[in-house]
Every structure is written in C-alpha cells, then in structure tokens.
VOMAR-306854 format. One line per field, with one value per residue (C-alpha): x, z, y; residue number from 1. Coordinates in Angstrom, 1 decimal, decimal comma. Example, Ala and Ser with C-alpha at 12.3 -4.5 7.8 and 13.67 -1.06 7.14 Angstrom:
% residues 2
east = 12,3  13,7;
up = 7,8  7,1;
north = -4,5  -1,1;
num = 1  2;
% end
This chain:
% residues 488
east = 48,6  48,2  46,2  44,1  43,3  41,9  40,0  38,3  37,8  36,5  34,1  33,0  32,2  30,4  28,4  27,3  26,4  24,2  23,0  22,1  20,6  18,3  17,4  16,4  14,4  12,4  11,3  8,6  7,2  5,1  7,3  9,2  12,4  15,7  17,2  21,3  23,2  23,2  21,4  18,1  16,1  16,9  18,5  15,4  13,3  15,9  16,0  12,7  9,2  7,6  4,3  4,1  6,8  5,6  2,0  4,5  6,5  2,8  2,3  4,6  5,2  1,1  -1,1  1,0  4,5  7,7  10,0  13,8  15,0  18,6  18,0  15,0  11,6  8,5  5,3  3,5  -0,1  -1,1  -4,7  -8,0  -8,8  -5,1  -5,5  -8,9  -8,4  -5,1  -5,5  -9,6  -10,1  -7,0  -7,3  -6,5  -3,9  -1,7  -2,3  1,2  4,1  7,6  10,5  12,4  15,6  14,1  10,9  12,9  14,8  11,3  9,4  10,6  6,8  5,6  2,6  0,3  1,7  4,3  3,5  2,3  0,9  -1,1  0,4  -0,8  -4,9  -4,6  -3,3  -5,4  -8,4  -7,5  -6,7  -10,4  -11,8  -10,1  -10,7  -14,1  -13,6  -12,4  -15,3  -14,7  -17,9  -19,2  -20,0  -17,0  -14,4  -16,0  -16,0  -12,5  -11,7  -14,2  -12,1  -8,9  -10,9  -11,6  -7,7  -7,1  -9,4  -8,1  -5,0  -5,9  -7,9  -4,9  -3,1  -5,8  -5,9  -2,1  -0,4  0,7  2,3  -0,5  1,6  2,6  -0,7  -2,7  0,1  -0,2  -3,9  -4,2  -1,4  -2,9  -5,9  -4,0  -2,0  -5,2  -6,5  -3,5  -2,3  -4,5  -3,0  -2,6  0,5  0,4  1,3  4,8  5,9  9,5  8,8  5,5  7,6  10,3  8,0  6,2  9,9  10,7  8,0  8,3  12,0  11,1  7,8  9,1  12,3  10,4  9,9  12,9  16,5  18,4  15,1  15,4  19,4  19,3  16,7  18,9  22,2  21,5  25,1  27,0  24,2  23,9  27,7  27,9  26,9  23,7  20,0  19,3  21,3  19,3  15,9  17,4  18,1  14,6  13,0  14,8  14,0  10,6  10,1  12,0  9,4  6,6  8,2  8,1  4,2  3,5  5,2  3,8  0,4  1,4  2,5  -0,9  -3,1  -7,1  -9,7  -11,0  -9,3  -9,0  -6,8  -5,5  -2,7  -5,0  -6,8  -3,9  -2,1  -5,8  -5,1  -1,6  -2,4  -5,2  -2,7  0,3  -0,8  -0,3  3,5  2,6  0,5  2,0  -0,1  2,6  4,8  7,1  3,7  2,3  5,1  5,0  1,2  2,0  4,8  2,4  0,1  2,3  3,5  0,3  -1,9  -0,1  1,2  -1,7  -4,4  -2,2  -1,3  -4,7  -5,9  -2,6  -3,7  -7,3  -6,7  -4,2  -7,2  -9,9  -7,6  -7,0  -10,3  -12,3  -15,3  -15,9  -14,7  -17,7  -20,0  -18,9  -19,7  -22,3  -24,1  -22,0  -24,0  -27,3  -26,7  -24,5  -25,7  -22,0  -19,2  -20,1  -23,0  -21,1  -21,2  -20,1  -23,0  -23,7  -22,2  -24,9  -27,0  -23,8  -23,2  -20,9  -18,9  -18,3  -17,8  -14,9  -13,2  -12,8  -11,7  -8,9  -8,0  -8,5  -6,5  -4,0  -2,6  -1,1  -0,2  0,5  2,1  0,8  3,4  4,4  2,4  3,6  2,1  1,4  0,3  0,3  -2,5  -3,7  -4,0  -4,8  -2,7  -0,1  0,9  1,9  4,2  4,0  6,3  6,3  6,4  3,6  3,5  0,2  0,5  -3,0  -2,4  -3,2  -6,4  -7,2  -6,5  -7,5  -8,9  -11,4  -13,0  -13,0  -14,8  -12,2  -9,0  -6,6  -8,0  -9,3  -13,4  -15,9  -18,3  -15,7  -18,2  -21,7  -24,2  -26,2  -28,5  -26,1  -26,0  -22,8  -21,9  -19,0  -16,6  -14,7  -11,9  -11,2  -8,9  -6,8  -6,7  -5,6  -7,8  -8,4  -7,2  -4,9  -6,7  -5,8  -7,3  -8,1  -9,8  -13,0  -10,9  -9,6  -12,6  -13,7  -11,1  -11,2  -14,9  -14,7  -11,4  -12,0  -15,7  -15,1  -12,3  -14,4  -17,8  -15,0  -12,9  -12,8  -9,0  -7,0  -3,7  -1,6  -2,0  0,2  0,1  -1,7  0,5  1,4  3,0  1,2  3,7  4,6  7,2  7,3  8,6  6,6  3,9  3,1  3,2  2,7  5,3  5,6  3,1  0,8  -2,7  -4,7  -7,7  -10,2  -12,8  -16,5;
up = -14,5  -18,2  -17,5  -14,9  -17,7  -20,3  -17,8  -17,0  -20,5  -21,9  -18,5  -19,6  -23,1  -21,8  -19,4  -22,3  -24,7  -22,1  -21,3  -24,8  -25,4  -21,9  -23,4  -27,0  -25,2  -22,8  -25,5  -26,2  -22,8  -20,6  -19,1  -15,7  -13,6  -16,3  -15,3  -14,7  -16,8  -15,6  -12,1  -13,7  -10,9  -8,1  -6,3  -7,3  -5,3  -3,1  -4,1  -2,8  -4,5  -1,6  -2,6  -0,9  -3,5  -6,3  -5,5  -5,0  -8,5  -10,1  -9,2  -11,5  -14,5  -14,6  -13,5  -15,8  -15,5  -16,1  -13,6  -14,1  -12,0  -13,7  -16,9  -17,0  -17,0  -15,4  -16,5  -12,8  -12,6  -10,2  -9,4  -9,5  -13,4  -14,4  -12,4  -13,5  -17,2  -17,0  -15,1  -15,1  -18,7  -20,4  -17,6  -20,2  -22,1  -18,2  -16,4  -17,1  -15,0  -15,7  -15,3  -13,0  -11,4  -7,7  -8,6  -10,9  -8,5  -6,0  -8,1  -11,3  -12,9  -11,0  -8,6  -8,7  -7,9  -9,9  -12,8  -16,2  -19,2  -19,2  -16,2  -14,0  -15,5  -14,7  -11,3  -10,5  -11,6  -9,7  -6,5  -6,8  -7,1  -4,1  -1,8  -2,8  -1,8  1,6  2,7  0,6  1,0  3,3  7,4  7,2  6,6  9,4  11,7  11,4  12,0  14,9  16,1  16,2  17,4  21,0  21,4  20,5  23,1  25,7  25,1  25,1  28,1  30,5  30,0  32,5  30,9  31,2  28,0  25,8  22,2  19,8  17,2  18,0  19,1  16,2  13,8  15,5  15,3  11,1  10,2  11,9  9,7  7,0  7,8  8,7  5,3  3,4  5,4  7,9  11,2  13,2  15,6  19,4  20,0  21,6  18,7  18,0  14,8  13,8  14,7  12,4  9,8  10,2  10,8  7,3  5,9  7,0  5,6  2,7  1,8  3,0  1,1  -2,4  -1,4  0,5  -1,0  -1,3  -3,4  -5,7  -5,8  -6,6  -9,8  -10,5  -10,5  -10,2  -11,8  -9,2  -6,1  -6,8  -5,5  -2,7  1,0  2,3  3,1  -0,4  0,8  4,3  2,5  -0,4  2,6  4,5  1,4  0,9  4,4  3,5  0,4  2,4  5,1  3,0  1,1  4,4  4,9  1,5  2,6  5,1  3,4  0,8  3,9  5,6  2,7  4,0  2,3  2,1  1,0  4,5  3,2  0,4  -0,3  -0,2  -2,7  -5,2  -4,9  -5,6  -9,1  -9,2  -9,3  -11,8  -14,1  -14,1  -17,3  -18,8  -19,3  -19,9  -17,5  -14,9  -12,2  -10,3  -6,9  -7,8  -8,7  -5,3  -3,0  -4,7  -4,2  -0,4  -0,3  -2,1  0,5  3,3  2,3  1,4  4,0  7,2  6,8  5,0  7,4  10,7  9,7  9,4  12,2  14,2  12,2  13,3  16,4  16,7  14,8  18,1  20,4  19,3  17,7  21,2  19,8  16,2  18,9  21,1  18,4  16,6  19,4  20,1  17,3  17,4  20,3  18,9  16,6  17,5  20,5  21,7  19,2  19,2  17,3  15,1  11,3  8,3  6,7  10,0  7,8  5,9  9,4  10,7  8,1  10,7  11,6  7,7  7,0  9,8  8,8  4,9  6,3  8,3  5,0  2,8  5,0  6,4  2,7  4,0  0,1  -1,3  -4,6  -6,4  -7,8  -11,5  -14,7  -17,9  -21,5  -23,5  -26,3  -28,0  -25,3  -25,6  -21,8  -22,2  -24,2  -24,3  -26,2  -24,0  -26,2  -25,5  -23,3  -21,3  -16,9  -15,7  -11,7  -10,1  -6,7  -5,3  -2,1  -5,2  -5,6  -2,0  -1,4  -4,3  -3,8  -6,5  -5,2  -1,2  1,2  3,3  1,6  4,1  7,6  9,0  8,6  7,9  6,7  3,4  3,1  4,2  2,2  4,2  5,7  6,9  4,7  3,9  0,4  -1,7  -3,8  -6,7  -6,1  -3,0  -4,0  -1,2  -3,1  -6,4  -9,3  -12,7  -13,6  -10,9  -8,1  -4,9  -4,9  -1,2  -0,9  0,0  3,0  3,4  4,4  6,5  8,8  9,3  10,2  12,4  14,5  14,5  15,3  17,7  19,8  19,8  21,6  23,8  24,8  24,6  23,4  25,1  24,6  28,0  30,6  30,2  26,3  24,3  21,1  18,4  15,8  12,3  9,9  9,8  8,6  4,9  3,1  0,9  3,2  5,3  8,5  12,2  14,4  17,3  20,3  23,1  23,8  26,8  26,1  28,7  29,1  28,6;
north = 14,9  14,3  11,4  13,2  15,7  13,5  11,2  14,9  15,6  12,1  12,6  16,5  15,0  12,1  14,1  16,4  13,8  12,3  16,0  16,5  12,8  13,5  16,9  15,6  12,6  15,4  17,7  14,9  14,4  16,2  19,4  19,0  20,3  20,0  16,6  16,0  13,8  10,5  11,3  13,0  14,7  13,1  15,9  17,6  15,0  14,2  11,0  10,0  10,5  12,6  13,1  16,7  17,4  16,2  18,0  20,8  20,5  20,3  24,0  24,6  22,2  20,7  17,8  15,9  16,5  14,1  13,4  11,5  8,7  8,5  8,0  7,0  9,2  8,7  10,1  11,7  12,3  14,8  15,6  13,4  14,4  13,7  9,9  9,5  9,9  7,9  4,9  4,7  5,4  4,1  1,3  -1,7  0,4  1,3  -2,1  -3,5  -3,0  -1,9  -4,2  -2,1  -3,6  -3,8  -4,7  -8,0  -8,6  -8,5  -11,2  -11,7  -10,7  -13,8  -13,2  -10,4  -7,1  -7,1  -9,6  -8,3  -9,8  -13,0  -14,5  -11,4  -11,7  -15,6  -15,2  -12,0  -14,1  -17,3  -15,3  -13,5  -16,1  -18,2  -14,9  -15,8  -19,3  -18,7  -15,6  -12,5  -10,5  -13,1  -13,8  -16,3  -13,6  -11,1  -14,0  -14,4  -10,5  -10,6  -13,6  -11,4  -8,4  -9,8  -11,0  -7,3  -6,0  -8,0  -6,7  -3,3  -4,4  -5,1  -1,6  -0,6  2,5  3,3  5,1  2,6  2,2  0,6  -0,3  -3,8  -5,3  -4,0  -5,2  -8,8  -8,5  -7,2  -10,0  -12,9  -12,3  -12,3  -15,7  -17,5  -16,7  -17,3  -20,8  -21,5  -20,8  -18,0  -17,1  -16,5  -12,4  -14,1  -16,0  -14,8  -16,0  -14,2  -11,1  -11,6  -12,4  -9,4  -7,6  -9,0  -7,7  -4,3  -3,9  -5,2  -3,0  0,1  -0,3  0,2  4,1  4,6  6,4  3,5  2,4  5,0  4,5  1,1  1,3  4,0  2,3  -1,2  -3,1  -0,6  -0,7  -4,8  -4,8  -2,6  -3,1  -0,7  -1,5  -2,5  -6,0  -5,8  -5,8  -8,9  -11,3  -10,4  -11,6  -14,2  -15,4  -14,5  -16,9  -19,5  -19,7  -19,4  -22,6  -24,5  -23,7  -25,1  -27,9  -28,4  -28,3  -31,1  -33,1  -32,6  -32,3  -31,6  -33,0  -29,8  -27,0  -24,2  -21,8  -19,7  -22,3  -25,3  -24,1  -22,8  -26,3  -27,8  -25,5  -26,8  -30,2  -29,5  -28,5  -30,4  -32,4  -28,6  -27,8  -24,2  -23,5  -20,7  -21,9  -23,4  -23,3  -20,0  -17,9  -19,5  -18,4  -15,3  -13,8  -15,1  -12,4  -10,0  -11,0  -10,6  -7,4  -5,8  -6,8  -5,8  -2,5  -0,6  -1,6  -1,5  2,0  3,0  2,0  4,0  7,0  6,6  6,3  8,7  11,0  9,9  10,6  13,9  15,3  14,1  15,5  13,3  10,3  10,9  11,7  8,6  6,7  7,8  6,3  3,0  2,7  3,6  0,6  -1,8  -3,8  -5,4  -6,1  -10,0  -9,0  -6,5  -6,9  -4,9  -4,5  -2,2  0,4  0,9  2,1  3,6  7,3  9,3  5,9  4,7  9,1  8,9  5,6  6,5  10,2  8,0  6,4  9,9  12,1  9,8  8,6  5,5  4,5  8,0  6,9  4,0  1,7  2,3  1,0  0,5  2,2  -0,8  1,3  5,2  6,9  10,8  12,5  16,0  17,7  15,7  12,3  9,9  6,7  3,2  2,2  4,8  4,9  6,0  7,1  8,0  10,3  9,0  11,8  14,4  12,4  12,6  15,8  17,5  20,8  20,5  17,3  17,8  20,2  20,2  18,8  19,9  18,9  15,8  15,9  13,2  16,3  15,2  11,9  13,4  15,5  17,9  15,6  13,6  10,3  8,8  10,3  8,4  10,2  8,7  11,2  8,7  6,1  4,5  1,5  2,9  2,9  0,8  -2,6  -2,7  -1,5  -3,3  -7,1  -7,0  -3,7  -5,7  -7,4  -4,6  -2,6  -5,2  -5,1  -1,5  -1,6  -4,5  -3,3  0,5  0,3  -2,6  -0,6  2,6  0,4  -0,4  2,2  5,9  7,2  9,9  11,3  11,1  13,1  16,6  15,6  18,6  18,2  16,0  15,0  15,0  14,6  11,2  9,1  8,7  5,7  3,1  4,0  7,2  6,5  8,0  8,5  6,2  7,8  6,6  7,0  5,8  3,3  3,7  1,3  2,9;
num = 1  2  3  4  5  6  7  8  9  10  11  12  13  14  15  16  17  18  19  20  21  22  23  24  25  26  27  28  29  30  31  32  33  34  35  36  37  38  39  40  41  42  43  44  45  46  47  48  49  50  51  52  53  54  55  56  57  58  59  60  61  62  63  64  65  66  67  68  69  70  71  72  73  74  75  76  77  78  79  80  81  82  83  84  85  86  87  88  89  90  91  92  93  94  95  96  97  98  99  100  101  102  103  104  105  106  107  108  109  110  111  112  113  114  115  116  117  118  119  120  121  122  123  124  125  126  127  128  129  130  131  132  133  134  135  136  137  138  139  140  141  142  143  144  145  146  147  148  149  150  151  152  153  154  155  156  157  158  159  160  161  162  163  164  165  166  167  168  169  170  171  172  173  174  175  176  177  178  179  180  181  182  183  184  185  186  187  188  189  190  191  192  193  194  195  196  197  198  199  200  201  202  203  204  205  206  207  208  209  210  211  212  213  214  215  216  217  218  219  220  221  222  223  224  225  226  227  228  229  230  231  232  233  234  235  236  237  238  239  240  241  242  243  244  245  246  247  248  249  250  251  252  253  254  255  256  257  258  259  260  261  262  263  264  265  266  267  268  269  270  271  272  273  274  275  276  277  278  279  280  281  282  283  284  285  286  287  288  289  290  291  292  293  294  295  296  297  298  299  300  301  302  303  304  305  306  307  308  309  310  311  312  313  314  315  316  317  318  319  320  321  322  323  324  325  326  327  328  329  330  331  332  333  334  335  336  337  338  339  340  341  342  343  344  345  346  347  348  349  350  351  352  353  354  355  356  357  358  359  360  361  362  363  364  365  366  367  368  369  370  371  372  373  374  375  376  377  378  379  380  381  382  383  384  385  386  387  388  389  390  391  392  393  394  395  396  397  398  399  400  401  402  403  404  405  406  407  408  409  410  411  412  413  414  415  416  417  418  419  420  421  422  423  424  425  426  427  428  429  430  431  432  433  434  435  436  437  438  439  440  441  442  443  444  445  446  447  448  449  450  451  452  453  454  455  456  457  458  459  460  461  462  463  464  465  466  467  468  469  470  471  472  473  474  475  476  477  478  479  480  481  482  483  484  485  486  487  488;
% end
C-alpha cells in the first residue's frame, strides 16, 4: 500500500509540474480553453479537430485562439481576416511544416506536402513545371478528363435510371486521371488492384484527421507500440510506396523516348543529376510526390463531385436552371471545354458553391513559424504551429451572402456574372496552396457539367430527406446515398 501511495504522490507532483509548465508556456500565446497536464485539450476537442468546434470555441476565445494537442500547442486561425493575414501576408514566414510524428513517419520531409526547406521549393518547382509539361492549363489535360468522362457516362448509363450508389464509379473515374498523369496508364473499373490502391489511399488520408491521428502525434513512443488503426494506415502505406516503386521500375525497364508521364519526366531530372551528390532530386523524393499525388488527387475531387450531386439532386430547381444554360452553350460534351466557364456564370457560381459549402478539406494541414510574425494583437514566436480552419473562411459571415445554405447567388453580382471571392479557399491559401488546383478545377468542370448535359439527378422514389452532415475525417464527406440518373 506504501508503494501505491508514493507512486500516487510522485504522479500528483508530476502532473502539477506539467500543469504549471503548460500554464507558464500559455500565458504567451493567443487565449484558449485551460489545457490538462499531459493530454492538453483533447477532451476539449474530443480528440479530433472538428472544424464546427473550433468555429465554435472562436465564439469564445477569438479568431486567433490556441489549442493543445498534448503538450504541444497549436496556433488556430478562425475567420477569412485571421487566414488572410496569416498565411497570405506572412506567406514566406508560415510555409514550412512541422515535424510532427505521423507526418515523419508519412514522408520523412521528402516530397511536397510534407517537405520543408529547400527540398520542398525544388520539388514544388520541378513538379510545376512537369504538370506543365504533361497539359496543365492546356487541351491535352481536358482531353484526358474528357477521355474518362465518357467511361463515366456509360456507366451511369447502364443503371437505366435505377437508384444507385455513385461513389465508386466517380472515384474510379477522378483516380484514373490521376494515374495517367502520374505513370501513364490507366486501370480497367474491375482491377482488384486499382481498388486496393485507391483502398490504401483512403485509409491512409483520412487517418491524418481521425482520433487515433490525433493520439498518435500525441503519444507517439507509447502509440508506435500498440496495435489500433494507426498500424492499419503504416502497412497501407507501405504497400503504397511499394507499388509505386514497381511503376518506376517499370518505367526504367521501358524507358520512352519521350517522356509521357509524370515519372518519365522526374527520372529525365534524375538522370540529369546524378553527377550532383547533393542534389535531392532523386528516387525517395520521386516515390514520395506519387503518394502525395495519390492521396491528394482522389479523395478531394471525388468528394466533390458526391456532394454536388448529392446538392442537384436535392435542390431540383438550381439543377434545371443550371442546365438549362449548359445547354444554351455547350453543344454535346465531346465538344465541352473548360474555358466554357467563362460563357457558363450560373454553372462556374454552382460548382465553386459545391466546393464553398461542402468543405471537403476543412482544416488545412499545419505550417510552421520560421520567424517572430505580428497577427493582430498578438505575437506569434518562431517556431510556433500554426493551424488554419479554411471552413471559417468559407463560411464566414462577413464575406458570404448566404454563408449558411447552399446558393450560387454566393458567386454572382446582381446581374448575374460570375463574381470571385478571395474569402473562397478550398485549396488553401499562400505558399502552400494546393499544386493541383488548376487540375483540379478542370476535372470538376469537365465531370460535373458533362453529367448534368447528360442526365437530370433525382433522389429515389419515396426519398424526401437526407442526410447533410457528413462524415468528418481528413476530409468531410457525404454519407453513403443513392440518386437516380435519368437520361435527358
């Protein structure tokens, strides 16, 4: 009993040093709920960054508030000014990343997501300006989403207007663009191993946002040992880098005489190079922007596109007017381009409303303070984590006519002209803004306006509710429903 006693009291003393160490460290940042010894806030949060909650805590501790993850606190901006002043106008001084244990563990601060310093500007750069190489901004690129358009037509085609789960078939359809840009090929809708790729991918994006997440950066020496989806999501991306090793392989086996593809072109850099023992242009960084690939560019824009649909289906009045002037313009979708747009107001007002109101990326991932920064009234030190809830942004009261329902009147002036609005960032905003916006926003306008010439959406028959809230992880996304695609 003794022993008991004194393990209680050498715990008691621990905890309040820790209390008292937490409590000296948060008198010099920004205000925010008292954090626990050792845990922080995360019962607060409970143990996930919900953006609805943090919008909610900035009711009462400020646009700028801090928030602890353990022991460690991150700086949240809430609110377009907050985001804007932070990661737009300090954008040199916030576009490093933290080395958080996950994150390490993820890539190690090769690629692009997640590498920092030098490494991250030369790969960024190189990775524009392939992108470029391979169509970004030009007819090649649309070509190739047109390409995967009509496969997803034709699938949409032979439910005969039965209700049907989208899901799958516009997740095939967004990540075969994305593997024929990055190495060249894309994957029959049947290919058990397309699915698991895009299975692996899943577990190990949404992992990032989930509890365990949170746990894991939290604890990592104790989490690292001890079973739980935190081991599910290491051995998904480990099978991820392993396959994406074979396909550069495969590419050295087969080289093309000119380069087709994203990895063509990289091992074109590589061998450029190799004379240069510094130089981080090599296989590791390679296999890692694939995974950032991967992982970016099938989730976002398939979720999107659910929401939207989900959106047509239900607001059967913006679906008939948008259609209506698809049709004014847009002759058949072989012809479709997306410079259409520009012709198109209502369309381009309804798809950014999809991205606006839907959130898919509510939180942008962290940045680090490379350097002292003012932000309001408060002093923000180098070093510190920096978390920007971008729902805040796109929901911001002060920016939006309608902030809290789904209306493309939130892109229009009064004549009806399509009227952009900086406090929309989807993407994320300064130095790190997402490299494949431009893609991107492609692919939205290609698939969403070529589904809408096509078919009109309905929710089944006997269906007169749904379900709004979504499912948040990494990414916020719709529950599982069905819709019927009628042909027009």
């Amino acid at each position: 009993m003794d022993v008991i006693w004194i393990l209680l009291g050498l715990l008691l003393i621990l905890s309040s040093m820790q209390y008292m160490k937490i409590q000296k460290i948060a008198a010099l940042l920004p205000p925010g709920p008292t954090p626990l010894p050792f845990i922080g806030n995360l019962f607060t949060i409970k143990f996930h960054l919900n953006h609805w909650k943090l919008m909610k805590l900035s009711k009462i501790y400020g646009n700028i508030m801090t928030i602890w993850i353990g022991q460690t606190p991150l700086i949240v901006l809430n609110g377009f000014e907050s985001i804007r002043d932070c990661l737009i106008s300090n954008a040199e001084k916030v576009s490093e990343r933290p080395t958080t244990p996950f994150f390490m563990y993820y890539a190690e601060e090769r690629g692009i997501i997640m590498a920092t310093g030098q490494n991250w500007k030369l790969q960024r750069r190189l990775g524009i300006t392939i992108m470029r190489n391979l169509g970004m901004g030009k007819k090649v690129l649309e070509w190739r989403i047109k390409e995967e358009a009509r496969y997803l037509l034709d699938v949409f085609l032979s439910t005969e207007g039965s209700a049907f789960d989208p899901k799958d078939c516009v997740t095939n359809a967004v990540s075969n663009v994305v593997t024929a840009i990055s190495f060249g090929h894309k994957f029959s809708y049947k290919d058990e191993l397309f699915h698991r790729i895009i299975d692996s991918s899943n577990v190990v994006g949404a992992f990032f946002g989930t509890t365990w997440g949170q746990l894991y950066d939290a604890f990592p020496r104790i989490m690292h040992h001890l079973p739980g989806p935190h081991q599910t999501a290491f051995k998904h991306l480990q099978f991820l880098k392993k396959y994406l090793l074979q396909e550069i392989r495969q590419h050295q086996q087969n080289p093309s005489d000119e380069p087709q593809d994203f990895v063509d072109y990289y091992l074109q850099q590589i061998s450029k190079a190799r004379d240069d023992p510094s130089s981080t242009i090599d296989e590791d960084n390679l296999i890692q922007i694939l995974v950032d690939f991967v992982l970016a560019g099938f989730e976002t824009v398939t979720s999107t596109i659910r929401w939207g649909l989900l959106y047509m289906a239900f607001y059967q009045d913006i679906q008939v007017k948008t259609q209506k002037e698809i049709d004014e313009f847009v002759e058949s979708t072989e012809n479709l381009q997306y410079e259409d747009r520009l012709k198109m107001p209502y369309t381009n007002a309804v798809i950014h409303e999809m991205q606006r109101f839907s959130n898919v990326v509510p939180t942008g991932l962290t940045r680090l303070c490379t350097t002292d920064i003012e932000l309001h009234e408060y002093s923000i030190k180098k070093g510190s984590i920096i978390l920007a809830n971008l729902a805040s942004a796109n929901l911001d009261p002060k920016q939006w006519k309608f902030p809290n329902t789904f209306n493309p009147s939130n892109f229009l002036d009064e004549e009806g002209n399509f009227q952009a609005n900086e406090a929309f960032v989807p993407f994320s905003a300064g130095n790190r803004i997402c490299m494949g916006e431009q893609m991107a926003r492609t692919e939205l306008f290609i698939f969403f306006t070529s589904l809408l010439k096509t078919f009109s959406f309905h929710l089944p028959q006997g269906v007169t509710e749904i379900n709004m809230d979504g499912i948040l992880g990494t990414t916020f996304l719709p529950y599982p429903y069905q819709i019927c695609a009628l042909p027009r």
